[in-house]
N, C-alpha and C positions, 0 to 999 in steps of 0.2 A: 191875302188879297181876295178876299171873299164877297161879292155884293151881291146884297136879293136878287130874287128873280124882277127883268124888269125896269131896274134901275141903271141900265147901261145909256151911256150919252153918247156912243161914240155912232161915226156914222155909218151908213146901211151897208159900205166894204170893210170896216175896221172888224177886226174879231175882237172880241173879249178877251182878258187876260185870260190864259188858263188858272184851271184848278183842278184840282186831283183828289181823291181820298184814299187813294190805292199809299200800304205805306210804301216805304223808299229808307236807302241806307242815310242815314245823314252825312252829308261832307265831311263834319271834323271826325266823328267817331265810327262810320264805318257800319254802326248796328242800325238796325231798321227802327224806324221811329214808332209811334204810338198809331193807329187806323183811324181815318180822322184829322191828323195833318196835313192840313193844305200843303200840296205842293210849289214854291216859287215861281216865280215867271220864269227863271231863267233854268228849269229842271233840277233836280237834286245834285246837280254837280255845277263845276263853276263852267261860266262860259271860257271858251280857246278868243284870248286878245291878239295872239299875234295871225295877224292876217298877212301872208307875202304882199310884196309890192308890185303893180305891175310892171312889166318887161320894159324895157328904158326903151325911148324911140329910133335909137339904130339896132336894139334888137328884133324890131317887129318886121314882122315881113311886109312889104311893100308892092301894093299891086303894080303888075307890069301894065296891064290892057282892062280895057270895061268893054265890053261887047254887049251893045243894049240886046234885047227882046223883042222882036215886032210885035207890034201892037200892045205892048205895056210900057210903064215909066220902070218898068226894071232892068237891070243888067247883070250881067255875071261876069264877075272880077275875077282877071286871072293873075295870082301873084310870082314873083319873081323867086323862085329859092336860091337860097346862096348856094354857091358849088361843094361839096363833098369831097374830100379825101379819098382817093382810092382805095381800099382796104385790100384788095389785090395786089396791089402795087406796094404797099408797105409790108405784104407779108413774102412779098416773092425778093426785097431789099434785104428783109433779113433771112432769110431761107439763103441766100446768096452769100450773105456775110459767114454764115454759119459753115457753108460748105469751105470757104477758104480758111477757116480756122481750122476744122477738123483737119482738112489739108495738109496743114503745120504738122499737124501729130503725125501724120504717115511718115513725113521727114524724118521727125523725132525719134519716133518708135523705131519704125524699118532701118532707120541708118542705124542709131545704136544697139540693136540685136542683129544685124546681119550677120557678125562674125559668129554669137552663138547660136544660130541656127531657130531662132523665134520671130526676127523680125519681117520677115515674109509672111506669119501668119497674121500676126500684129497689126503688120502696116497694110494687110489686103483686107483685114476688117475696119480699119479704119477708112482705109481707100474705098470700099463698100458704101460706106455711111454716108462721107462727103458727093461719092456720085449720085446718091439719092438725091441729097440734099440739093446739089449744084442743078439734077434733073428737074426736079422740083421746081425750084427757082425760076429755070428757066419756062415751061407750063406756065404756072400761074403769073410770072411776066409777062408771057403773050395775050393769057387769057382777062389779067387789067389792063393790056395797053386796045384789046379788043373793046373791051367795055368803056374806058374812056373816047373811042375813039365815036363810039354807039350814043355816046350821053349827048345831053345840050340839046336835042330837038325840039320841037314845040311840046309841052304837056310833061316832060320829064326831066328827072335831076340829072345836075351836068356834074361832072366827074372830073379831080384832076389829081395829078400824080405820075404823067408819063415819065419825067426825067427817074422819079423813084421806079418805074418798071422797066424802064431803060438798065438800070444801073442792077436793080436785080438778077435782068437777065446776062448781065455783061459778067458782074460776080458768080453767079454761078456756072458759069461756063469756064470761069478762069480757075475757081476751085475745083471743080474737076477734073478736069485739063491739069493740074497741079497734082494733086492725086493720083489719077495714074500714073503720069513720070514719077513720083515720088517711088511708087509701086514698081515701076520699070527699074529703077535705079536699085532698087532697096534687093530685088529679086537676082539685077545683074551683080550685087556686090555678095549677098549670100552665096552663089552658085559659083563666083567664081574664084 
């Protein structure tokens, strides 16, 4: 697509097609072509057709307020964010789960070696773990039901998830709480 100099019709903002002489690989074969071949409009590689689609209109976020500008036709939109999932709150749900499962094991463990003399050691490192875990739990449950409680004011993201911080902090106190008696139990039946 080569024209004189001169001979362009398009108007005073249209650019001219490109042209190049610099060579280039060619699309099918990869080797660089001869110096001197025009480059295509569309550059030595094929153009990208798929273009995404824009976001459907309950994806868009939606302004809450316009608050003009004195003394201009302009305003500033403030929009509405959708609410967030606590990520606190779902990490202290399962920190919580977790510690009641380990729990089980001190049972397991600690009862069935009390009589040979292991399950005290057994089931106090297992009892260890779970009261992290249930520690844990309960921390980062207070410190997401702090943060949802903080969200929602004007200008920031609102947060939700308490019933899951609720429930994290409730499991891991019962895992714990579970744990040690397992511990108690497992130490009263070795020793005695």
């Amino acid at each position: 697509m080569t024209q004189p100099p001169g001979s362009w019709s398009g108007g005073p903002f249209d650019a001219p097609p490109p042209t190049s002489t610099v060579p280039f690989p060619s699309a099918t074969s990869g080797q660089p072509q001869a110096p001197g071949t025009p480059v295509p409009a569309g550059g030595p590689y094929p153009a990208l057709t798929a273009v995404p689609p824009p976001p459907a209109p309950a994806e868009r976020w939606r302004p809450a307020r316009v608050d003009p500008v004195a003394g201009t036709e302009f305003g500033l939109v403030q929009y509405s964010v959708p609410p967030i999932a606590s990520g606190l709150a779902t990490g202290a749900l399962i920190a919580g789960i977790a510690s009641i499962l380990v729990s089980t094991l001190v049972f397991c463990f600690g009862l069935s070696g009390a009589s040979e003399g292991w399950g005290g050691w057994v089931g106090g490192a297992f009892a260890l773990l779970a009261v992290l875990a249930g520690g844990g739990a309960i921390a980062v449950g207070l410190v997401g039901m702090r943060q949802i409680r903080r969200s929602g004011e004007s200008g920031r993201v609102r947060f939700t998830g308490r019933g899951r911080a609720i429930a994290g902090i409730s499991c891991g106190g019962v895992g714990a709480g579970l744990a040690l008696l397992a511990l108690v139990l497992t130490l009263l039946l070795q020793f005695s």
